[in-house]
N, CA, C and O of each residue as an XYZ file, in Angstrom:
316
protein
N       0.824     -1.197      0.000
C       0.000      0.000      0.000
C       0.867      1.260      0.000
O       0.239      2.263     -0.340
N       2.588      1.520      0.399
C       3.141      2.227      0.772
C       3.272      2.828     -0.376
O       2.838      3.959     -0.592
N       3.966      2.022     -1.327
C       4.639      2.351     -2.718
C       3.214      2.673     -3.154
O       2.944      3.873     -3.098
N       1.888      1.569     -3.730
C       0.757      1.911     -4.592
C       0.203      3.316     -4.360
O      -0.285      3.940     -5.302
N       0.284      3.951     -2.828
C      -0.724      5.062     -3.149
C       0.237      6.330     -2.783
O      -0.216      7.467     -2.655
N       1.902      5.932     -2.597
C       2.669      7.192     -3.311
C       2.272      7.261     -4.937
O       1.834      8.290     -5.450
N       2.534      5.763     -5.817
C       2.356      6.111     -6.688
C       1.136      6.852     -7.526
O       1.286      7.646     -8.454
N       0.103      6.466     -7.056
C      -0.960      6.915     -7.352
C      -1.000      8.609     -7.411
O      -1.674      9.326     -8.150
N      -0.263      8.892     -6.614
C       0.078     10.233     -5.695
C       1.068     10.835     -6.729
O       1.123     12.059     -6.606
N       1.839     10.362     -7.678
C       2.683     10.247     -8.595
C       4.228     11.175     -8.078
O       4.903     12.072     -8.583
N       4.298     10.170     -6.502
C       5.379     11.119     -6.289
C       6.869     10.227     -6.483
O       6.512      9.072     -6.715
N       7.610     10.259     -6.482
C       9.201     10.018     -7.012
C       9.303      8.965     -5.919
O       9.369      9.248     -4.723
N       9.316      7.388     -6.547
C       9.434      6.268     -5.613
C      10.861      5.783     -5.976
O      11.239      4.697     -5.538
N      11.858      6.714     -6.938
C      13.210      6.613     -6.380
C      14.247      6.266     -5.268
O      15.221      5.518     -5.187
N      13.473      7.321     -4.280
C      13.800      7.541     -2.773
C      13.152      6.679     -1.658
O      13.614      6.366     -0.561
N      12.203      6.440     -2.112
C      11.190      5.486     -1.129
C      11.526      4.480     -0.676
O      11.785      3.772     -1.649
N      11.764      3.717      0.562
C      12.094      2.376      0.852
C      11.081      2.099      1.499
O      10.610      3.135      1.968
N      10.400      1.058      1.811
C       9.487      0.346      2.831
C       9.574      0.405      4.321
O      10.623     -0.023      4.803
N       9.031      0.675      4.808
C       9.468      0.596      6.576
C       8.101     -0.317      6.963
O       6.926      0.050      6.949
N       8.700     -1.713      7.333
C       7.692     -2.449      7.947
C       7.438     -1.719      9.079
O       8.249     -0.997      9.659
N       5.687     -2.028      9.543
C       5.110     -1.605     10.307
C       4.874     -0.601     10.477
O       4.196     -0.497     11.500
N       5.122      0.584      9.868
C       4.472      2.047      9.488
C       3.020      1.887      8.777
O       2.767      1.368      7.689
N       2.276      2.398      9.574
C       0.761      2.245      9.077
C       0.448      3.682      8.630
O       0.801      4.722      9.188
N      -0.297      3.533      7.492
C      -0.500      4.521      6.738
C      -1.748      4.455      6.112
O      -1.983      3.597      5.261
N      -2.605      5.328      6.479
C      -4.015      4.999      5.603
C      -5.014      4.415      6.484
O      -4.884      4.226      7.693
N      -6.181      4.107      5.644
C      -7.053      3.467      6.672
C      -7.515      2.025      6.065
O      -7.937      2.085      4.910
N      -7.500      0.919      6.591
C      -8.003     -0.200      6.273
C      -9.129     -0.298      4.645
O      -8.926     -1.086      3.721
N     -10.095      0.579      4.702
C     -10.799      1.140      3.741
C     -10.189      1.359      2.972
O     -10.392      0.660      1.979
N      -8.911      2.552      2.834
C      -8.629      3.519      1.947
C      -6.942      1.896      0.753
O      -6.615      1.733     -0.423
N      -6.615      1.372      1.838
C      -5.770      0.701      1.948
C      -6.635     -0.705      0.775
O      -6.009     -1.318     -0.089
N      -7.889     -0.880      1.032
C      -8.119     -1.859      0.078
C      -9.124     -1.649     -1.176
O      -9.676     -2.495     -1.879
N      -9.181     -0.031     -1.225
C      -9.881      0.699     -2.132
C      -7.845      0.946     -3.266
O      -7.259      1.035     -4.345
N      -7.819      0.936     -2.761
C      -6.178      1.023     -3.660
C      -5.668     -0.161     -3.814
O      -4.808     -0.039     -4.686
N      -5.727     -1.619     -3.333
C      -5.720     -2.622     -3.648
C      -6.800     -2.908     -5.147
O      -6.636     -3.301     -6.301
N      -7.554     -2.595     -4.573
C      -8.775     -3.528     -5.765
C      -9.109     -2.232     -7.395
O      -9.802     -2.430     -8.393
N      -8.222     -0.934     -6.985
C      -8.308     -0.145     -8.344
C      -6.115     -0.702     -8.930
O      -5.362     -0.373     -9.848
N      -6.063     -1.200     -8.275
C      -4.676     -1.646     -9.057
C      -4.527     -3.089     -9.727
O      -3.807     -3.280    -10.707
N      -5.459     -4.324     -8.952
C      -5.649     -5.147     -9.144
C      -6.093     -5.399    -10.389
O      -5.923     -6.435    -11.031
N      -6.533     -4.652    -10.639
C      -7.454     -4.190    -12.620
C      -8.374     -5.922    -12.672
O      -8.463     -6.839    -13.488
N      -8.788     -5.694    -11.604
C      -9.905     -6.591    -11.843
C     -11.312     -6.144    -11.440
O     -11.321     -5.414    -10.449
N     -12.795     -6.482    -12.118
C     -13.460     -5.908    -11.991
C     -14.208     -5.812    -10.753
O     -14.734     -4.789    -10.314
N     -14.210     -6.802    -10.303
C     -14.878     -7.451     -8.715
C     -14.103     -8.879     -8.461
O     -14.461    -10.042     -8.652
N     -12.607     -8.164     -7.829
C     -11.856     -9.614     -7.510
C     -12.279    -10.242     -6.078
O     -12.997     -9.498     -5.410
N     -12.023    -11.219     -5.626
C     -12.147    -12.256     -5.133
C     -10.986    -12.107     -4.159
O      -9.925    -11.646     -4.579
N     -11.118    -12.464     -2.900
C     -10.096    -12.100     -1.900
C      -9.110    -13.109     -2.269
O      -8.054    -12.793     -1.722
N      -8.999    -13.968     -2.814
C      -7.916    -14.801     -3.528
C      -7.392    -13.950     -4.339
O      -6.213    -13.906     -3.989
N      -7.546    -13.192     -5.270
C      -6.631    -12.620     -6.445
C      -6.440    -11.711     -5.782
O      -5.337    -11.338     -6.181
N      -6.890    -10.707     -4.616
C      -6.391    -10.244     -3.983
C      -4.914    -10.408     -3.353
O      -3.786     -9.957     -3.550
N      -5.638    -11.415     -2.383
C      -4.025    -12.225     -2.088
C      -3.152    -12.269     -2.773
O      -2.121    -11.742     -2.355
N      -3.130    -12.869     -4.056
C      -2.415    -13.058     -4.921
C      -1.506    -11.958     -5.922
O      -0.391    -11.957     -6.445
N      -2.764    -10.978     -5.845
C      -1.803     -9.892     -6.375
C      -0.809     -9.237     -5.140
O       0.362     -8.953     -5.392
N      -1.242     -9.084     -4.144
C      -0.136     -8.522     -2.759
C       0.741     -9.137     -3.163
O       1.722     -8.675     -3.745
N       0.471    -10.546     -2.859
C       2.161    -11.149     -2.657
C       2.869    -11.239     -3.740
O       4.100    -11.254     -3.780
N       1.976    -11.314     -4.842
C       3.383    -11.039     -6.493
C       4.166     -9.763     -5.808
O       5.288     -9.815     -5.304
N       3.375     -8.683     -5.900
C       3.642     -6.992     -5.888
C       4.915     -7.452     -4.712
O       6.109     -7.511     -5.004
N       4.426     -7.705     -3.558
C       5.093     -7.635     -2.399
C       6.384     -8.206     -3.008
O       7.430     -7.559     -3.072
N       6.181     -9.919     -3.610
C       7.712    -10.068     -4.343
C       8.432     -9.441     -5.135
O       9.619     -9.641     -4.877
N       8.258     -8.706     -6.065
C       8.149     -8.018     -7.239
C       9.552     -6.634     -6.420
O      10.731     -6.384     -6.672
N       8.521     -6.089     -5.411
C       9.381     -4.852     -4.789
C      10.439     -5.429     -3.712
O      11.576     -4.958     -3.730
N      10.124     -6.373     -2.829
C      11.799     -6.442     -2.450
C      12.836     -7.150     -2.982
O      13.934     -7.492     -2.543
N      12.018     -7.363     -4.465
C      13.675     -7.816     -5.255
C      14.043     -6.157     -5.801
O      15.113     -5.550     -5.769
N      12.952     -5.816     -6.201
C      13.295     -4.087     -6.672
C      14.323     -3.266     -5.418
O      15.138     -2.393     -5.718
N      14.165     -3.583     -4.493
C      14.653     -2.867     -3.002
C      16.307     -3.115     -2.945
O      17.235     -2.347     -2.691
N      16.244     -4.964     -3.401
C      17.895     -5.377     -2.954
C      18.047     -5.301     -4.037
O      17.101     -6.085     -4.123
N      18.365     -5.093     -5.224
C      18.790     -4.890     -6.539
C      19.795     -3.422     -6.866
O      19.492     -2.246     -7.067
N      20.577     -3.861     -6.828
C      22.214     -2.963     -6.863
C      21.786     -1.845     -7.999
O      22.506     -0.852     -8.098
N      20.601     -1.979     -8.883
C      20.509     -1.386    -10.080
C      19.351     -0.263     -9.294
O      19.121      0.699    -10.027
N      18.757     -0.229     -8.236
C      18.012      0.387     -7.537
C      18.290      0.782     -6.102
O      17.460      1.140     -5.267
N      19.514      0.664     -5.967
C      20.388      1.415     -4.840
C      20.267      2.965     -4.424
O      19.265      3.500     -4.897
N      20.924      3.634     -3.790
C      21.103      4.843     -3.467
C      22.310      5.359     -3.992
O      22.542      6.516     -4.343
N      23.205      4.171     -4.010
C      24.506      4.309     -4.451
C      24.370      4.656     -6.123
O      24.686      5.632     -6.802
N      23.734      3.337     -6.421
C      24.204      2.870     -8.165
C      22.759      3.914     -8.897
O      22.734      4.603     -9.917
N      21.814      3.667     -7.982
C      19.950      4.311     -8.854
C      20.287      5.391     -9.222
O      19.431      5.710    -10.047
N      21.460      6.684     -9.086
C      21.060      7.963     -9.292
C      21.611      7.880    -10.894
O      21.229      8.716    -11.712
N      22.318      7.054    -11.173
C      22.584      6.625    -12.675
C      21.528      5.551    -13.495
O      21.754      4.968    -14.555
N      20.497      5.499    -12.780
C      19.231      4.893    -13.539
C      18.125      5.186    -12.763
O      17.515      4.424    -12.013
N      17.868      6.603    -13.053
C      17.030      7.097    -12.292
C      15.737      6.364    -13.125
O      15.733      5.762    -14.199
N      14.698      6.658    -12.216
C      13.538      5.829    -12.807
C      13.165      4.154    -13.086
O      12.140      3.501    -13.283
N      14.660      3.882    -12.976
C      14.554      2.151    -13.684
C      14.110      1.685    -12.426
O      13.851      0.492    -12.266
């Protein structure tokens, strides 16, 4: 939800890292941004699931990835 509704927000997720357990949002607002990213029309708390945990995999390989560093990212900004 951290990353989806900066992005939504369309602010620079360059800089952004995850901080488990920082709550942000409201339960509501948190699965109203789940189910407009999901691009499904009326998903099913299974594809729900399912899309979190891709996404969730998806970004902490994006996180440890040397090509998305602090160090190495300012030479691929955006990637």
């Amino acid at each position: 939800y951290q990353y989806l509704s900066r992005y939504k927000r369309k602010e620079n997720l360059d800089r952004f890292t995850f901080v488990p357990g920082r709550i942000e949002g409201t339960e509501k607002e948190c699965l109203a941004c789940l189910m407009e990213f999901c691009q499904r029309s009326n998903p099913s708390w299974t594809e729900l699931s399912n899309f979190t945990r891709f996404l969730n995999f998806q970004l902490k390989k994006c996180e440890n990835s040397v090509f998305c560093s602090t160090v190495v990212g300012g030479e691929f900004s955006g990637f």
